[in-house]
C-alpha positions in Angstrom: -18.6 15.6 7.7 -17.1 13.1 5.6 -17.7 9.4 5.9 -16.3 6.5 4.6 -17.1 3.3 2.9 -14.9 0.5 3.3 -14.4 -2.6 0.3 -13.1 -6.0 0.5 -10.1 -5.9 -2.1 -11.7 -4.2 -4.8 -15.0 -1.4 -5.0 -18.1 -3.0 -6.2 -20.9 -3.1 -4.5 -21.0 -6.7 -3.5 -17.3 -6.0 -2.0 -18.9 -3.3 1.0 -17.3 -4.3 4.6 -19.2 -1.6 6.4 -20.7 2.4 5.1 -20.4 5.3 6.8 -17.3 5.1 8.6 -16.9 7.8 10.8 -13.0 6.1 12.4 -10.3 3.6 11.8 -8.3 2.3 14.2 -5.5 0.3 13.0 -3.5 -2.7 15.1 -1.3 -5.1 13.3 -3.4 -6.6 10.6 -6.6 -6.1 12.6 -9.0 -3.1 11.4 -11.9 -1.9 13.3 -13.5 0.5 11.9 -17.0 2.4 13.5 -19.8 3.1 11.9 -21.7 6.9 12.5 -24.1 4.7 14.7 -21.3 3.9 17.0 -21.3 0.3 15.9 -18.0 -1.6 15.6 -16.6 -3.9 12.4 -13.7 -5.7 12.9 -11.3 -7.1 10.1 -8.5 -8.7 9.6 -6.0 -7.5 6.8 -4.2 -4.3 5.6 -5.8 -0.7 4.4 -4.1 -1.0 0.6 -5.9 1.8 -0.9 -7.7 5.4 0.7 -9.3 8.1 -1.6 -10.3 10.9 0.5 -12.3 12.5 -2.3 -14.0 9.5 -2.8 -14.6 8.5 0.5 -13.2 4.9 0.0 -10.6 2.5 1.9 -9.9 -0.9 0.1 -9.0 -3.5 2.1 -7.2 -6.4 1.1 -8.9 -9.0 3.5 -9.0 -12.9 3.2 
């Protein structure tokens, strides 16, 4: 299983929104995105970036 880690405009570590992202559910400019615990994160802004090898997801987010 591959999981996710999510970053707020740009990956450092200070930038982490939420690890382990096991789904992303997208509506409008709101992102909620669940954890492998079952535990939901809620944004608001757009997915600009995804590296599947990586296992990242930038999100440019106020």
């Amino acid at each position: 299983m591959c999981l996710a880690t999510a970053y707020k405009n740009k990956e450092t570590k200070e930038q982490i929104i939420c690890e382990n992202i096991t789904k992303i559910l997208i509506d409008g400019d709101n992102i909620t995105m669940l954890d492998i615990l079952g535990d939901e994160i809620k944004v608001e802004g757009k997915i600009s970036m995804v590296d599947l090898t990586k296992s990242v997801v930038i999100i440019d987010a106020a």
